[in-house]
C-alpha positions, 0 to 999 in steps of 0.5 A: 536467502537460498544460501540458508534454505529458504523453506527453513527460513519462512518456518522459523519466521512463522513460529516466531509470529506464532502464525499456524501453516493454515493462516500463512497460506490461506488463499495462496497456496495448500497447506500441504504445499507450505508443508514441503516447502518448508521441509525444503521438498519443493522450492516456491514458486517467485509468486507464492514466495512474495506472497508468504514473505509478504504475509511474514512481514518481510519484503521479497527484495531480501531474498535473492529469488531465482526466475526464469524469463517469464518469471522475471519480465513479469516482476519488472512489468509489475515494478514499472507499472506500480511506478508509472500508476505513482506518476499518474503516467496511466497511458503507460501503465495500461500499455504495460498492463496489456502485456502482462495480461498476454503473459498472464493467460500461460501463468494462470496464477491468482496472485498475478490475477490479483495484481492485475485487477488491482492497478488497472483499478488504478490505471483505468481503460481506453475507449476510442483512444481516449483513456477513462477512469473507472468510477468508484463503485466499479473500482471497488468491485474490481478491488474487492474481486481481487482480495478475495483471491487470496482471502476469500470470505474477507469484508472490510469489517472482519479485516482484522481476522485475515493475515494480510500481505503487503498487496493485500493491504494495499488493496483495502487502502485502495478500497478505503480512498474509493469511499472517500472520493465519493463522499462516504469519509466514515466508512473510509475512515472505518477501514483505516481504523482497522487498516492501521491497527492490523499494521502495527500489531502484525506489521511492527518493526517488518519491512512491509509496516515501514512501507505501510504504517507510513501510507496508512496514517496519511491517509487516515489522518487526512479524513480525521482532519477533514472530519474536524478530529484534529486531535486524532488526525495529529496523533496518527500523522504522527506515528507516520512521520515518526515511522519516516524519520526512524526508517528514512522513509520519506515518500508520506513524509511531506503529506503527513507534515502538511496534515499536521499542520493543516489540524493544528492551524484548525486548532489555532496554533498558528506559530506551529503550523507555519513551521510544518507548512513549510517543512512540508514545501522543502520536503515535497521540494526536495523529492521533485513532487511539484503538485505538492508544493504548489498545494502546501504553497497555496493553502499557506498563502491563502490560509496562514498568508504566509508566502514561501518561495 
């Protein structure tokens, strides 16, 4: 992207979205500083740059984003943590973690802060060699120090009027699964509600909605199901899988499949949900997620008695 100047590039972005210089960069840089940016008087840092992009709906993976060594062994650390947190390796994580967090303390950078706080969320800590999950209200806490960062004044009912990045919404998925991992499932389902309408009014056809909308509706979908709102659970498992299959995004796929199925043998269409049940299998089969299988491979049996191999 530098080959097309990368300040021009993120304004034309931006009035496309018809989005004001204020909102882009609320919380991450001045508006001053976006000004130069844009009139290509100053190049963005790596992470103010993620962060714009990301708010533009555009993945940094795009631009061809020149870092020093620092820069860079801090956006491979993020990289592997975020991967090591996926495979719930969290000793790994948090051995990561501790190092960013040296680097951290020379970059004093809110966008690394907020990183940061979000995956040790996720990761957890260690008390006497042992490592620990937080509970959810303190994950929650951590996750709601960390948005506000970037988006001060935000609460997950005025989640509609902030732009948002990709973290930034990751962040209030996060949220939402603290809530429901404790038994408040309509609150959780309240954010996703606005969550998944966020994404597809700013995120539509945007690289970040085609990691987004997917991960939104599986989620969501799989508290609509839980709830007994099997209509709507289907209908947004739906737009998730049909968001994997047009973008080849195929991480939720197997779970949106199963939470499909899952409504519609509630729904006592059995014929159909044997069908999805085992899509789902071969699909988390063919993606080495063994404890997926084995939990599409039990409800099946248990529920549908159906045996798949």
């Amino acid at each position: 992207m530098y080959n097309y100047h990368i300040g021009e590039y993120i304004k034309r972005k931006r009035e496309e979205k018809e989005i004001k210089q204020d909102e882009l960069c609320y919380g991450i840089c001045d508006r001053s500083t976006l000004s130069r940016i844009e009139r290509g008087k100053q190049e963005p840092s790596y992470y103010i740059l993620k962060a714009l992009l990301q708010r533009l709906g555009i993945s940094e993976d795009r631009c061809q984003i020149l870092m020093g060594p620092q820069e860079f062994e801090i956006s491979e650390l993020q990289r592997e943590i975020v991967a090591d947190n996926v495979r719930h390796d969290f000793s790994s994580a948090l051995k990561k973690i501790r190092r960013l967090e040296e680097l951290s303390q020379s970059a004093e950078n809110p966008l690394l802060q907020q990183f940061i706080l979000r995956v040790r969320a996720a990761a957890g800590y260690e008390e006497n060699g042992e490592r620990l999950d937080y509970d959810n209200p303190t994950q929650r806490k951590m996750l709601i120090q960390a948005l506000e960062l970037t988006c001060p004044g935000i609460t997950m009912e005025n989640v509609g009027s902030f732009l948002l990045s990709e973290d930034e919404a990751k962040i209030i998925n996060q949220i939402a699964i603290t809530y429901s991992e404790e038994g408040n499932r309509r609150q959780a389902i309240e954010i996703y509600r606005q969550l998944i309408r966020y994404v597809q009014s700013h995120f539509a056809g945007c690289e970040v909605g085609q990691v987004m909308l997917p991960l939104t509706a599986y989620n969501y979908s799989r508290l609509l199901g839980q709830e007994r709102r099997y209509e709507e659970a289907i209908e947004i498992a739906e737009l998730g899988r049909q968001c994997c299959v047009k973008y080849n995004k195929c991480r939720f796929l197997g779970g949106l499949l199963f939470n499909i199925a899952y409504c519609l043998h509630d729904l006592g269409k059995d014929v159909e949900s044997m069908e999805l049940m085992i899509q789902s299998y071969y699909v988390n089969k063919a993606m080495d997620r063994t404890r997926s299988c084995e939990v599409v491979r039990k409800y099946a049996k248990e529920t549908l008695k159906l045996e798949i191999s």
